[in-house]
FIKOLZA-1660 file (N, C-alpha, C; in steps of 0.1 Angstrom, whole numbers, plus 5000, padded with zeros to 4 digits):
% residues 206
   i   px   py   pz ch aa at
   1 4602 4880 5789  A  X  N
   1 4598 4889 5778  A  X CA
   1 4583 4888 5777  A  X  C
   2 4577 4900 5776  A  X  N
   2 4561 4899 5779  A  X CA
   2 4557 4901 5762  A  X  C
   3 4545 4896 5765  A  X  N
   3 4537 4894 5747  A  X CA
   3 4536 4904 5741  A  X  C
   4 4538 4918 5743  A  X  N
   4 4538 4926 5735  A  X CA
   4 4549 4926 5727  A  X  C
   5 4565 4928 5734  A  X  N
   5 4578 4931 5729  A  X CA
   5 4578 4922 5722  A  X  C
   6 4567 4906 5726  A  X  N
   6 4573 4897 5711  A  X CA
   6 4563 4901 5700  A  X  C
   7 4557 4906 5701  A  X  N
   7 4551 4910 5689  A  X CA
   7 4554 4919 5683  A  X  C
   8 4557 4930 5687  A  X  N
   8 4573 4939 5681  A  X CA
   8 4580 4933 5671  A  X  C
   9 4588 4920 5676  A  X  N
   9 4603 4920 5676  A  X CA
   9 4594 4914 5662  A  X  C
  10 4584 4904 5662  A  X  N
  10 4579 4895 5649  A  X CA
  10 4575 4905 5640  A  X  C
  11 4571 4914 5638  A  X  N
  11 4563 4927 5631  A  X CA
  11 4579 4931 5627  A  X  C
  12 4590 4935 5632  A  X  N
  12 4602 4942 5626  A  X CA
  12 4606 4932 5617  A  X  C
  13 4611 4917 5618  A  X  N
  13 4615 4907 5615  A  X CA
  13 4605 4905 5603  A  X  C
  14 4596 4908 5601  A  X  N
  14 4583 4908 5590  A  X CA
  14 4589 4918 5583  A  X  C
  15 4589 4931 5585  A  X  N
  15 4593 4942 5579  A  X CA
  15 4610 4944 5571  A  X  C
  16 4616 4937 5577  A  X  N
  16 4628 4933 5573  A  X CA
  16 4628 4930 5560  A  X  C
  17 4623 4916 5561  A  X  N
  17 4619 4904 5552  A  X CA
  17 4613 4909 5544  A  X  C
  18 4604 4921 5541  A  X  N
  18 4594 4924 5533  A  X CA
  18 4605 4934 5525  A  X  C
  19 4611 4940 5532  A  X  N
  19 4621 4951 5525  A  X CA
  19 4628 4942 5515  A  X  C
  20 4637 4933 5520  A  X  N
  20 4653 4923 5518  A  X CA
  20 4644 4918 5502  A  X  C
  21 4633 4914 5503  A  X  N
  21 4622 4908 5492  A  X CA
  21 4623 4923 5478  A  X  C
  22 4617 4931 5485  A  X  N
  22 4614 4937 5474  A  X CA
  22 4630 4940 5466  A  X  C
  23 4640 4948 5475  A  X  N
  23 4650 4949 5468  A  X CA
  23 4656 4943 5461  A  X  C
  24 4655 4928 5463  A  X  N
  24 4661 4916 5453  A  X CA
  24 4650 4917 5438  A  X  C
  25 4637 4920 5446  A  X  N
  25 4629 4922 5431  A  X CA
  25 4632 4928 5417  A  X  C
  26 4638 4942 5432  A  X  N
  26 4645 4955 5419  A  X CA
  26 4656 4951 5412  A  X  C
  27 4664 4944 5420  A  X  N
  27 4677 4941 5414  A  X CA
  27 4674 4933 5402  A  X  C
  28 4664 4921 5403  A  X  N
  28 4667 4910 5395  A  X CA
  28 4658 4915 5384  A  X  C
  29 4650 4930 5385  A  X  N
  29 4644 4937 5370  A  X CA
  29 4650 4946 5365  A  X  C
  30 4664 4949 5371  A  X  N
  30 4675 4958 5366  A  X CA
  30 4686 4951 5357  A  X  C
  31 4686 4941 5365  A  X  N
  31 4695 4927 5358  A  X CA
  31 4691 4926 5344  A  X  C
  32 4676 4922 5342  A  X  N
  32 4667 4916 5335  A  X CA
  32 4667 4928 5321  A  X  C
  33 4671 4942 5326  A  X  N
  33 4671 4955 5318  A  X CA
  33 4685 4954 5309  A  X  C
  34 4690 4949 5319  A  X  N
  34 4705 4953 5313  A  X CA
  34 4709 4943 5302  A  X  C
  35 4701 4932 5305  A  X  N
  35 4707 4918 5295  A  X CA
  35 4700 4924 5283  A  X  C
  36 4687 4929 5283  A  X  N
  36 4677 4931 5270  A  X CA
  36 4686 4942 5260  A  X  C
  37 4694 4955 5268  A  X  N
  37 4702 4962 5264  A  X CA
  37 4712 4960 5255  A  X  C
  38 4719 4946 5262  A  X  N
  38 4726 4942 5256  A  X CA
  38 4730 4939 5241  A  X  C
  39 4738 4944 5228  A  X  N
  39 4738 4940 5213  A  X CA
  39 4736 4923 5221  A  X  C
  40 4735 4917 5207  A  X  N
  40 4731 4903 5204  A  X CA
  40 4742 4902 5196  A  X  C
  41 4747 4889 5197  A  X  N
  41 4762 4885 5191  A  X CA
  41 4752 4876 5176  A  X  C
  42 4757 4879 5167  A  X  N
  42 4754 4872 5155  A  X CA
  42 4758 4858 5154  A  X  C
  43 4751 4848 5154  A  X  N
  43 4760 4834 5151  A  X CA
  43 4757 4833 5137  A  X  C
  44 4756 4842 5124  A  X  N
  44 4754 4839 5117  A  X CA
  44 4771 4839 5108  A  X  C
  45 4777 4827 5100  A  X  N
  45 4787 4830 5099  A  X CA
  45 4792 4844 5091  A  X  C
  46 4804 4850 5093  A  X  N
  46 4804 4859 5082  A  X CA
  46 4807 4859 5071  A  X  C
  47 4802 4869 5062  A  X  N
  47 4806 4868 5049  A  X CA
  47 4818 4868 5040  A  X  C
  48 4825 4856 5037  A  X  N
  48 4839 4859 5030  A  X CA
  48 4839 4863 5013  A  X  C
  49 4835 4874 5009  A  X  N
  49 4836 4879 4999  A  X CA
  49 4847 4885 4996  A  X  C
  50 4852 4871 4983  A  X  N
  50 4871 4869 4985  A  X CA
  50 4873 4884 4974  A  X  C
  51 4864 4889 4965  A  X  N
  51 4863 4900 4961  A  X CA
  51 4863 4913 4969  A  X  C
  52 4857 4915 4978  A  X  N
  52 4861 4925 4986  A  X CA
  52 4873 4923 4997  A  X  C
  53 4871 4914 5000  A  X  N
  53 4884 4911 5009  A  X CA
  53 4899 4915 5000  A  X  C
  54 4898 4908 4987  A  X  N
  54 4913 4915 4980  A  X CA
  54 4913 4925 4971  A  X  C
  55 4902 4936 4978  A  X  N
  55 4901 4947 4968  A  X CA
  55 4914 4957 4968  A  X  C
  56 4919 4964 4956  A  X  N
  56 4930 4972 4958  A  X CA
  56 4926 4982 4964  A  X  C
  57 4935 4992 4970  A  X  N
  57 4930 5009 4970  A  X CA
  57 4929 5017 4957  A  X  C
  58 4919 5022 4962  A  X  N
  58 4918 5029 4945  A  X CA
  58 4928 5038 4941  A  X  C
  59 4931 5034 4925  A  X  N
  59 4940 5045 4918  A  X CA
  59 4952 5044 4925  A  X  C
  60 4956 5033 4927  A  X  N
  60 4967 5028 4933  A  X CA
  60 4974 5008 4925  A  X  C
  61 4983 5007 4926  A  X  N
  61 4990 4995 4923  A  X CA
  61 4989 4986 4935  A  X  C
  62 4988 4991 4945  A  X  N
  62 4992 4982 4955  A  X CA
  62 4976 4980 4966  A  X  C
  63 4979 4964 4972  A  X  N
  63 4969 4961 4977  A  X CA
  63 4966 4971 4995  A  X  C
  64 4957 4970 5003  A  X  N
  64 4956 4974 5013  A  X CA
  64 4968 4966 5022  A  X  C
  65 4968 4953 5022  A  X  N
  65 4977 4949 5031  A  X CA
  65 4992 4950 5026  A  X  C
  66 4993 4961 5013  A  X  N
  66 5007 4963 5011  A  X CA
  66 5016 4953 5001  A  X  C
  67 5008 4944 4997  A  X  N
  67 5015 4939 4985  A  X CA
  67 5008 4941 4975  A  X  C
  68 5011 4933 4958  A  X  N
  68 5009 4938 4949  A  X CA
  68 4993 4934 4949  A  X  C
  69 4987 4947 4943  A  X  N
  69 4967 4945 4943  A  X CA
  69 4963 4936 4930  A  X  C
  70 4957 4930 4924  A  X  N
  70 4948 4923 4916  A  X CA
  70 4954 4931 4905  A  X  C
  71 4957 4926 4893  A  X  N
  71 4962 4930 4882  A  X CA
  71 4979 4934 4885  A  X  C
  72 4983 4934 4891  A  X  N
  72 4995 4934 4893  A  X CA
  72 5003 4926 4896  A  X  C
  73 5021 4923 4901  A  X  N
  73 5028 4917 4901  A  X CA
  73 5038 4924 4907  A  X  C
  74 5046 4917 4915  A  X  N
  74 5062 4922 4920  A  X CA
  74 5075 4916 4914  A  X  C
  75 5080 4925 4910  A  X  N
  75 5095 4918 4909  A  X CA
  75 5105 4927 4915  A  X  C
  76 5112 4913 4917  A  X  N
  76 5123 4921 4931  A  X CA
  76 5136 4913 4925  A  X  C
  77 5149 4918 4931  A  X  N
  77 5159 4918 4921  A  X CA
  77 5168 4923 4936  A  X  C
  78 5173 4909 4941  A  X  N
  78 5180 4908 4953  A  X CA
  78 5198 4912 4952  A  X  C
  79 5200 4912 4939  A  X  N
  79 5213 4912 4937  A  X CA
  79 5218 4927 4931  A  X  C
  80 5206 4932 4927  A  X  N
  80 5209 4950 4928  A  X CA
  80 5203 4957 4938  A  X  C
  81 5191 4950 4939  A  X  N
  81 5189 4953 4958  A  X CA
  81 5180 4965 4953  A  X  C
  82 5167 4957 4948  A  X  N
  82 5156 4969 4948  A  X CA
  82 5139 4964 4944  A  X  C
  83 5131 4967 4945  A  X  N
  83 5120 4957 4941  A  X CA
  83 5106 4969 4934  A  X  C
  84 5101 4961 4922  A  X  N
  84 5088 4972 4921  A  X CA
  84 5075 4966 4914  A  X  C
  85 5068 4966 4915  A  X  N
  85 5054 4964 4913  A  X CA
  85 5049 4970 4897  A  X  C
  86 5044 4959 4890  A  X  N
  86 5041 4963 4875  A  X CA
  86 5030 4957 4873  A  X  C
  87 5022 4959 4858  A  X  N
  87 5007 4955 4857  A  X CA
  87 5012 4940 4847  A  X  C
  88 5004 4932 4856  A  X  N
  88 5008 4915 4849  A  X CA
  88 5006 4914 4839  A  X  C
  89 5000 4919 4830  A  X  N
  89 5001 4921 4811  A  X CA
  89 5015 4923 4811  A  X  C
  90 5023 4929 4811  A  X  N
  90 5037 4932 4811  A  X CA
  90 5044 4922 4808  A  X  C
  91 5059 4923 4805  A  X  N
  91 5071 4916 4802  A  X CA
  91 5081 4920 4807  A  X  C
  92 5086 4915 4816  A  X  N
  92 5100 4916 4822  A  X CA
  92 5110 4911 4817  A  X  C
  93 5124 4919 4812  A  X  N
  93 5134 4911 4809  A  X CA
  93 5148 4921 4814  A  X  C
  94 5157 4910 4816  A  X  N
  94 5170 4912 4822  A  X CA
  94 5179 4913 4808  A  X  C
  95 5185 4925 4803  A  X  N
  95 5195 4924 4792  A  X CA
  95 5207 4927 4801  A  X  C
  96 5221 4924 4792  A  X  N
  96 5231 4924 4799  A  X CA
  96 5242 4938 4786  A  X  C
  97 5241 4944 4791  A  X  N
  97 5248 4960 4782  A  X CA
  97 5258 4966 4789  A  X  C
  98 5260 4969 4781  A  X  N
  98 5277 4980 4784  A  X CA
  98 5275 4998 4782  A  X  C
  99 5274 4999 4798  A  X  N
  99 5272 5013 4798  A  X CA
  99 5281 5022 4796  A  X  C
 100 5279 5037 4791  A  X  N
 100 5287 5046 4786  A  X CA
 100 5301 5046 4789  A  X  C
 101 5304 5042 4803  A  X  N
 101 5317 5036 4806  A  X CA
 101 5327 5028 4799  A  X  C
 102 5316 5022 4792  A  X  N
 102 5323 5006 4788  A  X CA
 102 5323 4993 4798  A  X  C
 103 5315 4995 4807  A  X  N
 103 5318 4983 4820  A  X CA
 103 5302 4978 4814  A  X  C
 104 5306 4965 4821  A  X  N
 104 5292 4955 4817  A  X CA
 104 5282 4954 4824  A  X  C
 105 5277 4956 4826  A  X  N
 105 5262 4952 4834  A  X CA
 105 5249 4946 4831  A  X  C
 106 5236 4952 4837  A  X  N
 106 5226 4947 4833  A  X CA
 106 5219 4960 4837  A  X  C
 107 5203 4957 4826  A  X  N
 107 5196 4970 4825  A  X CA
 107 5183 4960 4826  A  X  C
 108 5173 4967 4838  A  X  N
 108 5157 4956 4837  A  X CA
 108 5148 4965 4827  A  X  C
 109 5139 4958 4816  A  X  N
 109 5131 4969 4811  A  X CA
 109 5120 4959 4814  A  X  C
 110 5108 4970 4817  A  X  N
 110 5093 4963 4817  A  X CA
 110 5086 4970 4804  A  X  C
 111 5082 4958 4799  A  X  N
 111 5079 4961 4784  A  X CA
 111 5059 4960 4784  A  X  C
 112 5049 4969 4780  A  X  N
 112 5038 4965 4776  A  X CA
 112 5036 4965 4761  A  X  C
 113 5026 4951 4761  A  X  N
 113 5029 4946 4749  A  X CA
 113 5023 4957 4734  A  X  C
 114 5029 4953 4723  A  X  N
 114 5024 4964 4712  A  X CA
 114 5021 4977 4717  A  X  C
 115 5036 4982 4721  A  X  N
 115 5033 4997 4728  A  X CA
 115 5045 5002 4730  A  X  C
 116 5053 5011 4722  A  X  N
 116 5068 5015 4724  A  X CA
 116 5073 5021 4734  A  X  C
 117 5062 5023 4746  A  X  N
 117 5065 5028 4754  A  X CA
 117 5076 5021 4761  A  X  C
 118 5084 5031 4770  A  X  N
 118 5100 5020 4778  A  X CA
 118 5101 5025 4797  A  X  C
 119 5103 5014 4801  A  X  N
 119 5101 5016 4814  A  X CA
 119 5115 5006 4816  A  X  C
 120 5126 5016 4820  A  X  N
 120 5138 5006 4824  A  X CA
 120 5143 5012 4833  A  X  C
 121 5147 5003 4843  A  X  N
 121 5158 5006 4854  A  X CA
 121 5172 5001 4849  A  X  C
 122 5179 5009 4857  A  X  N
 122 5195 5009 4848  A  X CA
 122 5203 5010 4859  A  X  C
 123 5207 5006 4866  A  X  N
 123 5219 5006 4884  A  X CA
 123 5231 5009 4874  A  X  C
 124 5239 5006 4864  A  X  N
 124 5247 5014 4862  A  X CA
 124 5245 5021 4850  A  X  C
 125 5235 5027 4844  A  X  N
 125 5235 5030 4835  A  X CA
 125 5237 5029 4820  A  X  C
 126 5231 5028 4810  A  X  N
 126 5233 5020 4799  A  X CA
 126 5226 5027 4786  A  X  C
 127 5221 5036 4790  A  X  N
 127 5214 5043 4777  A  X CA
 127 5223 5056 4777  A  X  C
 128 5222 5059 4766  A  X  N
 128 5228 5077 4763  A  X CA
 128 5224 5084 4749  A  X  C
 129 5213 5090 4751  A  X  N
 129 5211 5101 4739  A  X CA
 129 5213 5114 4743  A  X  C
 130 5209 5120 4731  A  X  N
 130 5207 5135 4734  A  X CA
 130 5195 5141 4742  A  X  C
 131 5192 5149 4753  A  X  N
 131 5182 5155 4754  A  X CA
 131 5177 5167 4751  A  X  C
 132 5167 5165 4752  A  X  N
 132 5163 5179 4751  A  X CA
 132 5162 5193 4761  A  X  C
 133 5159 5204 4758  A  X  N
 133 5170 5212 4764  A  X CA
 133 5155 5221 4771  A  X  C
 134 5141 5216 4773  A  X  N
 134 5131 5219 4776  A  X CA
 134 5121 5216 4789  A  X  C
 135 5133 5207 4797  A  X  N
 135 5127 5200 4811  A  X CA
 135 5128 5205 4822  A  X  C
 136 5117 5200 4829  A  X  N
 136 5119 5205 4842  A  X CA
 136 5127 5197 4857  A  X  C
 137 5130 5199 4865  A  X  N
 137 5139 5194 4873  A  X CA
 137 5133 5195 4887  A  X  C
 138 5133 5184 4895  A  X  N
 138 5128 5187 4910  A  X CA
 138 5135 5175 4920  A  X  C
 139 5129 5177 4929  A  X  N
 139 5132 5164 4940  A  X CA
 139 5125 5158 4939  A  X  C
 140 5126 5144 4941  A  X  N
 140 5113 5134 4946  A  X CA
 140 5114 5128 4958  A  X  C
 141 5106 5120 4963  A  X  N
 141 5108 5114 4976  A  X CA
 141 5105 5093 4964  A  X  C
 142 5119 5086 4965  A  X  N
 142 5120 5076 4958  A  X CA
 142 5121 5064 4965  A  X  C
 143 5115 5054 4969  A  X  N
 143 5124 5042 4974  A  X CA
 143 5130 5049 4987  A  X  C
 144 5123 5052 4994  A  X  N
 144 5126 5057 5009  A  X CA
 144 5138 5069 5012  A  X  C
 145 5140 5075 5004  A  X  N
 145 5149 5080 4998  A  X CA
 145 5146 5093 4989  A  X  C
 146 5156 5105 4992  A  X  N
 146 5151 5118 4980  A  X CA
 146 5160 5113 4967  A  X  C
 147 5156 5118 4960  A  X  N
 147 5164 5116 4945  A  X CA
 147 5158 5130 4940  A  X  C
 148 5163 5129 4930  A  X  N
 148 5164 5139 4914  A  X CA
 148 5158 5132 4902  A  X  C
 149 5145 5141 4899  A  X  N
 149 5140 5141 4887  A  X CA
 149 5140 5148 4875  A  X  C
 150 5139 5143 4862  A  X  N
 150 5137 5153 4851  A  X CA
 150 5129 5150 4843  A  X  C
 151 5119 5161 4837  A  X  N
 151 5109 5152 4828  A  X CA
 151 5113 5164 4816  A  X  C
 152 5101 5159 4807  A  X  N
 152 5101 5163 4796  A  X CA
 152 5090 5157 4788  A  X  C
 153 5084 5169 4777  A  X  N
 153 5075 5166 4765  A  X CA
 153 5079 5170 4753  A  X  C
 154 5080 5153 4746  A  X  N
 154 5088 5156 4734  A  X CA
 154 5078 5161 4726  A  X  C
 155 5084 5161 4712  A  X  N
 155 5076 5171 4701  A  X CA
 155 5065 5166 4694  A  X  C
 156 5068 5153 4701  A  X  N
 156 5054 5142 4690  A  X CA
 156 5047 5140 4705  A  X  C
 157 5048 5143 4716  A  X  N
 157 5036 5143 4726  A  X CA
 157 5038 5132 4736  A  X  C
 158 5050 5128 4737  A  X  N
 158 5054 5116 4741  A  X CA
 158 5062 5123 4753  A  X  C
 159 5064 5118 4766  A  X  N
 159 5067 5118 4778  A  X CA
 159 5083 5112 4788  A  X  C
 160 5092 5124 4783  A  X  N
 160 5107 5114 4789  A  X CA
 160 5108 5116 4803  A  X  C
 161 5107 5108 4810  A  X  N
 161 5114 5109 4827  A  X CA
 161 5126 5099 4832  A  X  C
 162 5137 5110 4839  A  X  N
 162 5147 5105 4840  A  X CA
 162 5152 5107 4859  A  X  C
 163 5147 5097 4864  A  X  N
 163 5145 5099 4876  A  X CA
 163 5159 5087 4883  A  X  C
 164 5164 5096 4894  A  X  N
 164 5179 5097 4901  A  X CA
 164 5174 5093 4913  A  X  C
 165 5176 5081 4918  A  X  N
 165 5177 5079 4937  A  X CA
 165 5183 5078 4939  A  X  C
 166 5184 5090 4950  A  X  N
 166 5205 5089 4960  A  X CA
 166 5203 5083 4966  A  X  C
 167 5206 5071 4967  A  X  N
 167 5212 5060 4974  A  X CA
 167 5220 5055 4973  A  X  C
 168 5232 5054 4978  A  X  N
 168 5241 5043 4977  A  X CA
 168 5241 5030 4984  A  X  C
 169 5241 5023 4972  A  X  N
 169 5237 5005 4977  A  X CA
 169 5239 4998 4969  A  X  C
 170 5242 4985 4968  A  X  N
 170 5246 4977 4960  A  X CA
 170 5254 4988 4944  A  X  C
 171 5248 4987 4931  A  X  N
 171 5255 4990 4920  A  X CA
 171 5247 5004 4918  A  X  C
 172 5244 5013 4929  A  X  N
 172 5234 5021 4926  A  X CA
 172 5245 5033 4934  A  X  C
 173 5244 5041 4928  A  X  N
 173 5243 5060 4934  A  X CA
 173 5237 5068 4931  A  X  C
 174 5244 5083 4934  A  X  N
 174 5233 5094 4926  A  X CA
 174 5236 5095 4913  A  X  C
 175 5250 5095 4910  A  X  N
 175 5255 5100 4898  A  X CA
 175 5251 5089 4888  A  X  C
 176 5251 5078 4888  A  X  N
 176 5248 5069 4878  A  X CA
 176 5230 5059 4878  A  X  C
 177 5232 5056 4886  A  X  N
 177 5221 5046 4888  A  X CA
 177 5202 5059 4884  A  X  C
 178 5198 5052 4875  A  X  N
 178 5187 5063 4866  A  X CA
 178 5173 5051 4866  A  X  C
 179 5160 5055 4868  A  X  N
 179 5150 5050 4859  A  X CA
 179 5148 5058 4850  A  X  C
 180 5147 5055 4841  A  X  N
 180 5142 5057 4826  A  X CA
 180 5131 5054 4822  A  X  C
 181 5119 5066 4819  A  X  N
 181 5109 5063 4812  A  X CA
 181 5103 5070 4804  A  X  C
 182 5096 5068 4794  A  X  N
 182 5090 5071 4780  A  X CA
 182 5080 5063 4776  A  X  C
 183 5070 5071 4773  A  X  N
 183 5054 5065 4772  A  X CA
 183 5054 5067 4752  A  X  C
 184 5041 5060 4754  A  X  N
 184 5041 5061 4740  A  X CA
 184 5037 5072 4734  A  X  C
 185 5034 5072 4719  A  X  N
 185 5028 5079 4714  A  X CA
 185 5014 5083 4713  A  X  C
 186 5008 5068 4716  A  X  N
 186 4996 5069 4714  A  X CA
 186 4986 5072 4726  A  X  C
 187 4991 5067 4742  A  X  N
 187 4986 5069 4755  A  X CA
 187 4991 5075 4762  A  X  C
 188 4999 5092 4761  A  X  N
 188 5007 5096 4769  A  X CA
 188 5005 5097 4784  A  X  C
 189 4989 5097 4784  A  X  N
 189 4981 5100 4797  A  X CA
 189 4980 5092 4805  A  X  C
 190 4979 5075 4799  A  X  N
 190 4972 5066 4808  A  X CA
 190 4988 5061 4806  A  X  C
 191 4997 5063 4801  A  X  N
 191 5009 5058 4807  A  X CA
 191 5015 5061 4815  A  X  C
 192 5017 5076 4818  A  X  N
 192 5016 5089 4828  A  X CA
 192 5016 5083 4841  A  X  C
 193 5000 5075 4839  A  X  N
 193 4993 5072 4853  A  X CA
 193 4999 5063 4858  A  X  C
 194 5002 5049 4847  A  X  N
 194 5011 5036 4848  A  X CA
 194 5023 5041 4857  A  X  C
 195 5028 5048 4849  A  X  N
 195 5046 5051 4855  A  X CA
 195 5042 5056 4869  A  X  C
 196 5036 5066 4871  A  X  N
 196 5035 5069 4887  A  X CA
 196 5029 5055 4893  A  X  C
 197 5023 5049 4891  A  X  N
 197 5017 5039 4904  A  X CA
 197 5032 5030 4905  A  X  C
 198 5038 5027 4896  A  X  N
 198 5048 5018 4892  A  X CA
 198 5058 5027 4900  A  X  C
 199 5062 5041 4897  A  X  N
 199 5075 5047 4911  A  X CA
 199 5068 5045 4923  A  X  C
 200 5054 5047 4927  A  X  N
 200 5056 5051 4941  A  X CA
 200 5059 5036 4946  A  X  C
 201 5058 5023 4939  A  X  N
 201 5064 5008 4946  A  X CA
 201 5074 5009 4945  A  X  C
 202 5081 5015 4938  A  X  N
 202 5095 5013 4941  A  X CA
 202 5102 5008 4954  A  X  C
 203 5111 5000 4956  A  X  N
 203 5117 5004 4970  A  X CA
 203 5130 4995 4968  A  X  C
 204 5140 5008 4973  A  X  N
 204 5157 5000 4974  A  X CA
 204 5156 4990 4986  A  X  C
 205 5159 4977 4988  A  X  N
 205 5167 4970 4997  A  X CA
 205 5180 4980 5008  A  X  C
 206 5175 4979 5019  A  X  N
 206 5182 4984 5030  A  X CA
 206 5194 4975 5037  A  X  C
% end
């Protein structure tokens, strides 16, 4: 091998080396780009603001994760097989009455306090007056389920709804099983609101 070709081969072997160099340069200022790009992970802990965390949905009874929201309560009632959501000021009670039939049962009413308003579920039925001959009638969608509604505005400004879920289940059907409600005299409006948040929790046991 004569002294030139090695001087060649050392000059390529340089030039290699000079290339192999720079490109690792590029790489490791591309690398160095992409980390700076990168979000930054917070170690700061986060905030448990047990107030927003159990905020309800607005203008609603019920929480985001689907149970009862802040000012509210569930009662559920395994043995007629239905459950609903009311405002914890309330009073729950179980009477035991003899419906138009004559058969015995039980009727739930949720009572707010110093307020004649009446909010009762009835699986077999247990109230009977006269109505009035001025209401209107529709479907609802009830407790996963369509039913039959009827409302009405009495003459003193007061609010009757007589709402039917066809379901048959435990002591319930269409023909008999009724909620019953009537606001007062004095809040027809903000009772109004009550009774709707209070149907849409409704739900029969399947």
């Amino acid at each position: 091998m004569n002294k030139n070709l090695k001087i060649i081969i050392i000059l390529v072997l340089i030039f290699f080396l000079i290339l192999a160099g720079y490109f690792a340069t590029l790489r490791a200022i591309s690398r160095r780009e992409s980390y700076k790009n990168l979000p930054t992970e917070n170690t700061q802990p986060k905030s448990t603001n047990k107030s927003e965390a159990s905020k309800p949905e607005t203008g609603s009874g019920f929480s985001a994760k689907g149970g009862p929201a802040l000012g509210w309560k569930l009662y559920k009632n395994t043995d007629f097989g239905f459950e609903i959501q009311y405002p914890d000021f309330w009073t729950v009670s179980e009477e035991d009455i003899v419906n138009v039939r004559g058969e015995n049962t039980k009727g739930f009413f949720f009572k707010k306090p110093n307020s004649d308003l009446r909010f009762a579920i009835l699986p077999r039925d247990g109230l009977s007056y006269g109505l009035p001959d001025n209401g209107t009638s529709s479907q609802v969608f009830i407790g996963g389920s369509f039913g039959a509604q009827s409302k009405w505005t009495l003459s003193d400004g007061r609010r009757l709804w007589l709402v039917h879920p066809q379901y048959g289940l435990f002591n319930w059907s269409q023909d008999i099983g009724r909620i019953d409600i009537l606001s007062s005299v004095t809040d027809p409006a903000g009772d109004t609101k009550i009774f709707e948040e209070m149907l849409n929790s409704f739900k029969l046991a399947r």
